[in-house]
C-alpha positions as a Markdown table, in Angstrom:
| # | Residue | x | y | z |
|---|---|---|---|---|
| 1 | Unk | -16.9 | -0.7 | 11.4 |
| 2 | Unk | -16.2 | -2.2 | 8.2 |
| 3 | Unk | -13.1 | -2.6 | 6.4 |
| 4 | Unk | -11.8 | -1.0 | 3.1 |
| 5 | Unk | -12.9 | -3.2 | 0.4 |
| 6 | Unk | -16.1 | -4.2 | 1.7 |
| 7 | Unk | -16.9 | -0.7 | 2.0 |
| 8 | Unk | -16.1 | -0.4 | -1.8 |
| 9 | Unk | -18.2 | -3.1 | -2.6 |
| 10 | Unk | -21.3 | -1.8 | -0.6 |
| 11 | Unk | -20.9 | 1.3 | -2.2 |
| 12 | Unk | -24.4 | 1.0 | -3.9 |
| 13 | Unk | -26.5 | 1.9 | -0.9 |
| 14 | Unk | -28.3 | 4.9 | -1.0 |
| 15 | Unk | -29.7 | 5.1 | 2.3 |
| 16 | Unk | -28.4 | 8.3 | 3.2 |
| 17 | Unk | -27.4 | 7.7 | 6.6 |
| 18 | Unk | -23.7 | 7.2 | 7.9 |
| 19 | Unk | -22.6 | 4.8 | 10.2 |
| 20 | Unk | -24.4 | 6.3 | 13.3 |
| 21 | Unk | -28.0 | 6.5 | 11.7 |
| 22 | Unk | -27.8 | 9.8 | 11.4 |
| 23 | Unk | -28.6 | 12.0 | 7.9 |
| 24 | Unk | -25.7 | 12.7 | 6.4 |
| 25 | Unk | -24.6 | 16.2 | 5.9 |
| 26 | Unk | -21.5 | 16.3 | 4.0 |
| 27 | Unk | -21.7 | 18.1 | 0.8 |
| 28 | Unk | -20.0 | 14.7 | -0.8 |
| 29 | Unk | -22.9 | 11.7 | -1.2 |
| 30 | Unk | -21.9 | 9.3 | 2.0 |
| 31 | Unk | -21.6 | 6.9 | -0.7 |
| 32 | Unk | -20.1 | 8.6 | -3.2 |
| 33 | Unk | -16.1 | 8.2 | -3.8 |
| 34 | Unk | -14.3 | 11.2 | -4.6 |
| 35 | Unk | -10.4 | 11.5 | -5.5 |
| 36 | Unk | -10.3 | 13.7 | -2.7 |
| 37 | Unk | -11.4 | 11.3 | -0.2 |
| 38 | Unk | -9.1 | 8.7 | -1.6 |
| 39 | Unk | -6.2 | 10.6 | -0.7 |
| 40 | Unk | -7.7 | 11.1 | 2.9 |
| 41 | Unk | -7.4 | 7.7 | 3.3 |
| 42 | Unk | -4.1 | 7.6 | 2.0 |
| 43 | Unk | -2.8 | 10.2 | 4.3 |
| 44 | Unk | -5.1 | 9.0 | 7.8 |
| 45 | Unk | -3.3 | 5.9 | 7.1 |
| 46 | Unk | 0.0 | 7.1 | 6.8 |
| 47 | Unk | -0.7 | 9.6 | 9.8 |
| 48 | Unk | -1.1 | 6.4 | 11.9 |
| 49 | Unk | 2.0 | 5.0 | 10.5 |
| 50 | Unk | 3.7 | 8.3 | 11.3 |
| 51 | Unk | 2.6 | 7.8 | 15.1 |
| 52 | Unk | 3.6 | 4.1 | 15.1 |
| 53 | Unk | 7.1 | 5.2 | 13.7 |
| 54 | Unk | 7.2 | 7.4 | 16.6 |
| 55 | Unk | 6.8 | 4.7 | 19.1 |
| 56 | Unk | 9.4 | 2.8 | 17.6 |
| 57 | Unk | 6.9 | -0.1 | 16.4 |
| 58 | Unk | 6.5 | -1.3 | 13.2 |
| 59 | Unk | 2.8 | -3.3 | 11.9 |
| 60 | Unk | 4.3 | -6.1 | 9.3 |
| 61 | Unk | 0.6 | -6.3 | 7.7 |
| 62 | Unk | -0.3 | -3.1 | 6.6 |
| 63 | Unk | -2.8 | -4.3 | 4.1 |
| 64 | Unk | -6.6 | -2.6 | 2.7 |
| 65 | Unk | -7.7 | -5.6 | 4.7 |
| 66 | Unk | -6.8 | -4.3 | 8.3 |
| 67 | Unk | -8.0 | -1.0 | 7.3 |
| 68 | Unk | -11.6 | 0.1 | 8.9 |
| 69 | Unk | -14.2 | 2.4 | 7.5 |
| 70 | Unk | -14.9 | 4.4 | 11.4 |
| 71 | Unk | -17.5 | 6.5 | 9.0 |
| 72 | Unk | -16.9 | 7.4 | 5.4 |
| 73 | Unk | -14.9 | 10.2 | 6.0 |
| 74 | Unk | -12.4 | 8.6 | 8.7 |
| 75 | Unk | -11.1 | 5.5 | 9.0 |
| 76 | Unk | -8.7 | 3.4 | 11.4 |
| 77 | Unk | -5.8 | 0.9 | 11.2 |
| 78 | Unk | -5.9 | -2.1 | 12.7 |
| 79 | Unk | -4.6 | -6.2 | 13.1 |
| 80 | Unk | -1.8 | -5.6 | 15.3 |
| 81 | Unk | -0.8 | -9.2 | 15.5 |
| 82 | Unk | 2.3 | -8.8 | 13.8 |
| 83 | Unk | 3.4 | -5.5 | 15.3 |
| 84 | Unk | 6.9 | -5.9 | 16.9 |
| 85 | Unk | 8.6 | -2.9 | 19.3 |
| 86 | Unk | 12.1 | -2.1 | 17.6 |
| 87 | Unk | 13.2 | 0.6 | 19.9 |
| 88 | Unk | 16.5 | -1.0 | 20.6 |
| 89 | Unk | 17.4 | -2.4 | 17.0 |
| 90 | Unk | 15.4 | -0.6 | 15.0 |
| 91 | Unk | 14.2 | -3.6 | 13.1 |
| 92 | Unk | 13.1 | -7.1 | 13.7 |
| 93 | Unk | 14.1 | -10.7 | 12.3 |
| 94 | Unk | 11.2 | -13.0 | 13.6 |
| 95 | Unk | 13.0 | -16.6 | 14.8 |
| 96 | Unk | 9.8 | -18.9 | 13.4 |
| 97 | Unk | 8.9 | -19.9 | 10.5 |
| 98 | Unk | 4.8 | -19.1 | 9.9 |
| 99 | Unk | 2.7 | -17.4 | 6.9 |
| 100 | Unk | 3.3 | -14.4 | 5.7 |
| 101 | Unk | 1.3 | -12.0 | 3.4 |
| 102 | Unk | 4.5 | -11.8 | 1.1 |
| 103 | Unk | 2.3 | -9.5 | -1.5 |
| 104 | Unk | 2.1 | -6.9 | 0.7 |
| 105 | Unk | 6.1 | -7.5 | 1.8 |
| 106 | Unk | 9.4 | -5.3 | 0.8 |
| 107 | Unk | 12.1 | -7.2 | -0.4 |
| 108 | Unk | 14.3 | -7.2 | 2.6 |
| 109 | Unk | 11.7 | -8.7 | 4.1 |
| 110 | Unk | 10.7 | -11.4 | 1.6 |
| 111 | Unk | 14.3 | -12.8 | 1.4 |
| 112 | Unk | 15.9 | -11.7 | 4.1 |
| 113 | Unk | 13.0 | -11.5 | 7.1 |
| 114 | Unk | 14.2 | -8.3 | 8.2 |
| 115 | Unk | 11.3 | -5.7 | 9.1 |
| 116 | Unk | 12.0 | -2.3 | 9.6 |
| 117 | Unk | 9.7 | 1.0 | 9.7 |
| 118 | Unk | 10.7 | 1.3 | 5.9 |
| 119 | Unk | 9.2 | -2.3 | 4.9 |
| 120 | Unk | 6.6 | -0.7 | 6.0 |
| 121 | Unk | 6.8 | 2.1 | 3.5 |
| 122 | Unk | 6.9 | -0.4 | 0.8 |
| 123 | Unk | 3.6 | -2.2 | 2.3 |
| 124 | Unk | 1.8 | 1.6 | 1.9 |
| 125 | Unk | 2.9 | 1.6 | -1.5 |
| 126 | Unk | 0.8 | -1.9 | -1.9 |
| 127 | Unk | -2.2 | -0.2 | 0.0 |
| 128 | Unk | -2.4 | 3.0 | -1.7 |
| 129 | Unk | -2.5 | 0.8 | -5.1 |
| 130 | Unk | -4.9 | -0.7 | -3.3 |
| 131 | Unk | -7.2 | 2.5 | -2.8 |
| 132 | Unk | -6.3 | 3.7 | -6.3 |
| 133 | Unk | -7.5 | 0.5 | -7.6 |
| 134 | Unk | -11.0 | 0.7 | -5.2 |
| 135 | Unk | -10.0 | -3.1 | -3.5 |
| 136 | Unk | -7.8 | -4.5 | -6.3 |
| 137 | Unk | -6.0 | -7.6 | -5.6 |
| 138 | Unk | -2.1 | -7.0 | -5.8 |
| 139 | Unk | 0.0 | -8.1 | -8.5 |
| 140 | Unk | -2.9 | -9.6 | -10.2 |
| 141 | Unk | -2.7 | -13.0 | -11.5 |
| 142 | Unk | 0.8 | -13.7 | -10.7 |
| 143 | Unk | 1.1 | -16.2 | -7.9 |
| 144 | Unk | 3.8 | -16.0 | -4.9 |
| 145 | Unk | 6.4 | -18.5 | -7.0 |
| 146 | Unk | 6.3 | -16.5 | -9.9 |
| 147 | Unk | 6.0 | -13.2 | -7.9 |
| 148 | Unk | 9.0 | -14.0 | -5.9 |
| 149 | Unk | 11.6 | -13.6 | -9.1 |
| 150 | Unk | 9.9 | -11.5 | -10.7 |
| 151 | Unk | 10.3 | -8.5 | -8.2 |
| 152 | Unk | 13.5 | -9.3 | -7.4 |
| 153 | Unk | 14.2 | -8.8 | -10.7 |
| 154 | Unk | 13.1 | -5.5 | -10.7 |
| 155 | Unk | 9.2 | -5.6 | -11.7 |
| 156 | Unk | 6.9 | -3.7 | -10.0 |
| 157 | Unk | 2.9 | -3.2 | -10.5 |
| 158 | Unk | 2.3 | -1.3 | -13.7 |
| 159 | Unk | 0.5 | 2.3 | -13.2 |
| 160 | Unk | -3.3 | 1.9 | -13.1 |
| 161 | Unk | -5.4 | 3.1 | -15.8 |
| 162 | Unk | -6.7 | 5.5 | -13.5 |
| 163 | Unk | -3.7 | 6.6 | -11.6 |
| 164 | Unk | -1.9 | 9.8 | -12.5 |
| 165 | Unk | 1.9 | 9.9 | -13.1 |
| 166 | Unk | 2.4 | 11.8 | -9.5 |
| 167 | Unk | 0.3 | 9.4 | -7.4 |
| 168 | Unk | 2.6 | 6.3 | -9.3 |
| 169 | Unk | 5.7 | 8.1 | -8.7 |
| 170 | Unk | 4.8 | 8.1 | -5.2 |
| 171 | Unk | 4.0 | 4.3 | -5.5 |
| 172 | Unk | 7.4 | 3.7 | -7.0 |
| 173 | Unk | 9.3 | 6.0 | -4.4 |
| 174 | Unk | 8.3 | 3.6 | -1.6 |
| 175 | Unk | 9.1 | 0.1 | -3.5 |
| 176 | Unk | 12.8 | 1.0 | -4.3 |
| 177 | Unk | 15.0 | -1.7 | -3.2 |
| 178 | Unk | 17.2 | 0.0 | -1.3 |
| 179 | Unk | 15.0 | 0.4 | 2.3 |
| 180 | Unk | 17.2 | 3.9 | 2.7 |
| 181 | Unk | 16.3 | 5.7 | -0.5 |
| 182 | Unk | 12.7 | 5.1 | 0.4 |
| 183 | Unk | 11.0 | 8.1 | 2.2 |
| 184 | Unk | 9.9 | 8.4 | 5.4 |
| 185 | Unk | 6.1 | 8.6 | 6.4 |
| 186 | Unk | 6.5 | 12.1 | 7.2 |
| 187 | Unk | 7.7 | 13.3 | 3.8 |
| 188 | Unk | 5.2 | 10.9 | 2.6 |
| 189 | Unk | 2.3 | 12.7 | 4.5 |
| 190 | Unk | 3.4 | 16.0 | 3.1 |
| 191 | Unk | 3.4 | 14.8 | -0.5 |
| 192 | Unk | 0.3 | 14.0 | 0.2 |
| 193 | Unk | -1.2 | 17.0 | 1.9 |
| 194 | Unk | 0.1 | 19.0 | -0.7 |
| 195 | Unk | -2.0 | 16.9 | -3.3 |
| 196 | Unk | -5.2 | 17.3 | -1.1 |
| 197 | Unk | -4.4 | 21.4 | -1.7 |
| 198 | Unk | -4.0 | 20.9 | -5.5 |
| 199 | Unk | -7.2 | 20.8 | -8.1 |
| 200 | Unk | -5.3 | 18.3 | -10.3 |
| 201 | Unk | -7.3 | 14.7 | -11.0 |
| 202 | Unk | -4.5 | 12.3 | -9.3 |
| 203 | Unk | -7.5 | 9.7 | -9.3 |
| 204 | Unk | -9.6 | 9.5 | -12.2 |
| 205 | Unk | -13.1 | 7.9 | -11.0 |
| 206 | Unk | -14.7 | 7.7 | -14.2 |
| 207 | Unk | -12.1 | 5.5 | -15.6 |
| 208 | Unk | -12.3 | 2.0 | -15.6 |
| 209 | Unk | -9.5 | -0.2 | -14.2 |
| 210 | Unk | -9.1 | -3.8 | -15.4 |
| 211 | Unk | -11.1 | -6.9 | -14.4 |
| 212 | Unk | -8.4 | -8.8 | -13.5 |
| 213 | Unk | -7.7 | -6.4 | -10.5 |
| 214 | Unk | -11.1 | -8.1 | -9.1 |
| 215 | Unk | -10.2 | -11.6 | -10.0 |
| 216 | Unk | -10.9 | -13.7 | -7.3 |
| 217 | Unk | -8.2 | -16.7 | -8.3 |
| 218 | Unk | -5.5 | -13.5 | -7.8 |
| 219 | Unk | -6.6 | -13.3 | -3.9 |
| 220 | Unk | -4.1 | -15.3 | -2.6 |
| 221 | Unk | -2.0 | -13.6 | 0.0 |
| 222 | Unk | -0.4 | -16.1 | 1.6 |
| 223 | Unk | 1.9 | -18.3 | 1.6 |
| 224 | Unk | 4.4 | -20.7 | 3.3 |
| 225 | Unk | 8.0 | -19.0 | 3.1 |
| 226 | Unk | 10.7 | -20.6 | 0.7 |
| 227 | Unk | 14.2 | -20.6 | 0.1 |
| 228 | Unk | 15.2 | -18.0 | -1.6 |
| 229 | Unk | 18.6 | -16.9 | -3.2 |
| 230 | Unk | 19.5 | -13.1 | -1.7 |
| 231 | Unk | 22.5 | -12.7 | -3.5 |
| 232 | Unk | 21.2 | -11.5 | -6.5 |
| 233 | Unk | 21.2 | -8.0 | -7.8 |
| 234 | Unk | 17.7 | -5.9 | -8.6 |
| 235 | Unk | 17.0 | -3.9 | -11.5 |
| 236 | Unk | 14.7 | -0.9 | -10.3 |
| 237 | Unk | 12.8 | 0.9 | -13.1 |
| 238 | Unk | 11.2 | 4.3 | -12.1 |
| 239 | Unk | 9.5 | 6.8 | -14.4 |
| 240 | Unk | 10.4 | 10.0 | -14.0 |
| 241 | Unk | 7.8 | 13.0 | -13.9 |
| 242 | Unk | 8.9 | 13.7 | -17.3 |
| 243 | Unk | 8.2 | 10.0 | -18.7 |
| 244 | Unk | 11.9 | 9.3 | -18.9 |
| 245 | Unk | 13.4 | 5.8 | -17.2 |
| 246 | Unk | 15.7 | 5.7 | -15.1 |
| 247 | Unk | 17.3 | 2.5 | -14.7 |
| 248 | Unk | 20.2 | 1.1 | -12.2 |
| 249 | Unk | 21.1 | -1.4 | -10.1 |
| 250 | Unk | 21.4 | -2.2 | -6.4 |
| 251 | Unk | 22.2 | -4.9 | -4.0 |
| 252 | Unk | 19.4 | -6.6 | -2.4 |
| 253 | Unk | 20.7 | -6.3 | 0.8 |
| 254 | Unk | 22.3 | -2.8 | 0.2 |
């Protein structure tokens, strides 16, 4: 196995064989990217998420990093290290300090180091960026100090060059600030089944994204918590599917 971003960066060999050795058969090039496989990924990843939800557990580093290529077409979370059982609380405040990958983090969990199956939701968010972007580096170029102020007043990762409107929507749905007004993975699996069904480009391959997604002085995904200030409000910006903003303001712990 191989993970996400390696695979992306590999994706120039033209063997012809999959994972196994074997000739590949698929009508698609085994090494050839396709918007429809993108969303694949997304959803096989949120189908995992789904299950893990299930089982009252939540992951804490759901990253493009701990995800594995099992053969082009399927692939596999994994890194469990953080994973923590909520079945009786329903979310988890760890009691240590230790390194975090804060880029991949929601808010509540950033300032107030409470995890919960929707912080989660947020990290997706990061990850399908991630797979929009074909191994970008979040937030690129802002490091952790800066990044910390800036989201919690309101900023969130501008729409990809190649991104359509409905796949950035999605994006924004599951970094509100408010944990509750994000969706769950099952309506986020459905949104994204019902894209697989459509012919619209949600992922435009034959744009270019910007350099600086790839830079490598951007990789930098973690770092030791601070003391932050949680009493602050958020401004949360989301584009409607009509290009309209709609702005308004919420507690950070509400």
């Amino acid at each position: 196995m191989t993970d996400y971003r390696t695979f992306r960066l590999s994706s120039d060999d033209d063997s012809g064989l999959n994972s196994s050795g074997e000739s590949a058969t698929s009508s698609q090039s085994p090494t050839e990217l396709h918007q429809t496989r993108l969303l694949s990924y997304a959803r096989q990843i949120v189908l995992a998420m789904e299950y893990m939800a299930s089982r009252k557990f939540i992951h804490r580093d759901l990253a493009a990093r701990n995800i594995l290529m099992y053969d082009e077409e399927r692939i596999k979370v994994s890194d469990f290290g953080l994973t923590r059982d909520i079945y009786e609380r329903n979310l988890y405040q760890p009691t240590s300090a230790r390194k975090l990958p804060y880029k991949w983090m929601a808010l509540e969990a950033i300032f107030d180091q409470v995890f919960t199956i929707k912080s989660d939701v947020w990290s997706f968010g990061i990850v399908l960026w991630e797979i929009v972007t074909l191994g970008g580096s979040p937030y690129p170029g802002i490091p952790n100090k800066d990044l910390f102020k800036l989201l919690k007043e309101g900023y969130r990762m501008e729409k990809p060059e190649n991104c359509s409107l409905e796949v950035y929507q999605l994006m924004l749905s599951v970094w509100h600030p408010n944990p509750y007004c994000r969706p769950s993975f099952t309506e986020l699996r459905k949104k994204l089944e019902a894209m697989l069904e459509q012919t619209k480009p949600y992922i435009n391959l034959s744009v270019a994204v910007s350099k600086d997604y790839y830079e490598l002085s951007s990789i930098s995904d973690h770092s030791d918590r601070g003391s932050l200030d949680t009493t602050e409000h958020t401004t949360y910006v989301e584009m409607s599917a009509t290009d309209s903003i709609l702005t308004y303001e919420t507690p950070l712990n509400g």
